[in-house]
C-alpha positions in Angstrom: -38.4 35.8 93.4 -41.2 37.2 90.8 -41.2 40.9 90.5 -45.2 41.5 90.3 -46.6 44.6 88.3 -47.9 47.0 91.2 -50.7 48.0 88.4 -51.8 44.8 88.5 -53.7 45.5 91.8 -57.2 45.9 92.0 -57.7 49.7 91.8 -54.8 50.7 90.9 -54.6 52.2 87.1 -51.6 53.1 85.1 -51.1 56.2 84.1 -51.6 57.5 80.2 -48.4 58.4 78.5 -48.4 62.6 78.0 -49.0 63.7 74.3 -45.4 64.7 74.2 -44.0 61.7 75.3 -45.8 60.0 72.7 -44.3 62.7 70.3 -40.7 62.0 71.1 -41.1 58.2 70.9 -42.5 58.9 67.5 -38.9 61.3 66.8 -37.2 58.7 68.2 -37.9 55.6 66.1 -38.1 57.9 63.3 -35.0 59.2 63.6 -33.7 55.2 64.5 -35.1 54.1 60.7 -33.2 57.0 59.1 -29.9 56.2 61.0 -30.0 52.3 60.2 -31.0 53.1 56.3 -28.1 55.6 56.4 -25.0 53.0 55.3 -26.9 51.8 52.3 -28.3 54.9 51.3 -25.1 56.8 51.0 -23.0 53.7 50.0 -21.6 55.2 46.8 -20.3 58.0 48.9 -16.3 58.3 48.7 -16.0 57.7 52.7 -18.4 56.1 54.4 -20.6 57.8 57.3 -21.0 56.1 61.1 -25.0 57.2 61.7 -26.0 57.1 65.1 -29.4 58.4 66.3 -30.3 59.7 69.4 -32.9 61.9 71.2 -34.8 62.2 68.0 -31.6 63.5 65.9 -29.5 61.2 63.3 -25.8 62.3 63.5 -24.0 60.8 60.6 -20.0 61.0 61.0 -17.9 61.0 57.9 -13.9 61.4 58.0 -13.6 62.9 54.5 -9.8 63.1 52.8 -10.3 65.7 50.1 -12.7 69.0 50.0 -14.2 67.5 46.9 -15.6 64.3 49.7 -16.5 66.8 51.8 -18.3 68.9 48.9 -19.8 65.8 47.5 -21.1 65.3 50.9 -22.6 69.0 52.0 -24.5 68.8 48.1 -25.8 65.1 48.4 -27.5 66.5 51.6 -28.3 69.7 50.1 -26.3 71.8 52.5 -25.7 74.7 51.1 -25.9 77.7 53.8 -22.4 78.0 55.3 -24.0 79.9 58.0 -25.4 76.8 59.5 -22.1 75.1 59.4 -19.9 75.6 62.9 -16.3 74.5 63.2 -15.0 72.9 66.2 -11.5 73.2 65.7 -11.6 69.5 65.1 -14.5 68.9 63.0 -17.3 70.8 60.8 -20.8 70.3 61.9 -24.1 71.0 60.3 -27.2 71.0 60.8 -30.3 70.0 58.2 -32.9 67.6 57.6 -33.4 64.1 55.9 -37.3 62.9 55.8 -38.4 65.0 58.0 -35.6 64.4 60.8 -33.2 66.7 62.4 -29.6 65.6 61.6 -26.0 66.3 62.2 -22.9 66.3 59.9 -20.3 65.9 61.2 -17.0 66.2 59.0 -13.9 65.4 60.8 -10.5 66.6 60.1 -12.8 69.4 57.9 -11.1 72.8 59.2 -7.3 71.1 58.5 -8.1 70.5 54.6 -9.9 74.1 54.6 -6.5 75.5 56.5 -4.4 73.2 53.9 -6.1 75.0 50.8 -7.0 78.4 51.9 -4.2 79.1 54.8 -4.9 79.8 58.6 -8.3 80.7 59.6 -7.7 85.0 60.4 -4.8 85.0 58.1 -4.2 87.6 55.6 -5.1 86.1 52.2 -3.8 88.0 49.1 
């Protein structure tokens, strides 16, 4: 059995792609090239980062074991707002760009070695 394009017909056109999805698949393999230089770009990092992209974003994963990785991290990135930066419970997450693609950190086990060093998030510090 041969699946036949139904374009193929006479008179029968395919239709342009929209401007915008023409945009996305631009984001997209943008976004792809950043992600699958990622491991050998940050290589001399102290953990290294699992970079996925997807939907025109690069999400790059690190599981650091000190606040010094995690530090090294934020500044190699040149995350610096801590406004931008949402905890999870789990994980720390923010958001900035790398070439001119939106990307995600994503620090797990970030808000237990803040709570190790600083003490309960809400707690009375002295």
């Amino acid at each position: 059995m041969t699946i036949t394009d139904p374009f193929a017909a006479p008179g029968r056109n395919r239709p342009a792609a929209s401007p915008a999805a023409v945009a996305l698949l631009a984001e997209c393999r943008k976004a792809k090239a950043v992600a699958d230089t990622a491991p050998a770009r940050f290589k001399t990092m102290p953990t290294p980062a699992a970079a996925t992209a997807a939907g025109g974003e690069v999400q790059l994963v690190v599981h650091p074991r000190t606040l010094a990785d995690w530090a090294r991290w934020t500044a190699e990135l040149g995350i610096s707002d801590v406004r931008r930066m949402t905890n999870t419970g789990v994980s720390t997450i923010c958001r900035f760009e790398l070439d001119g693609v939106r990307c995600r950190l994503v620090g797990m086990g970030v808000p237990a070695l803040l709570a190790k060093a600083y003490g309960p998030r809400g707690g009375r510090h002295v």
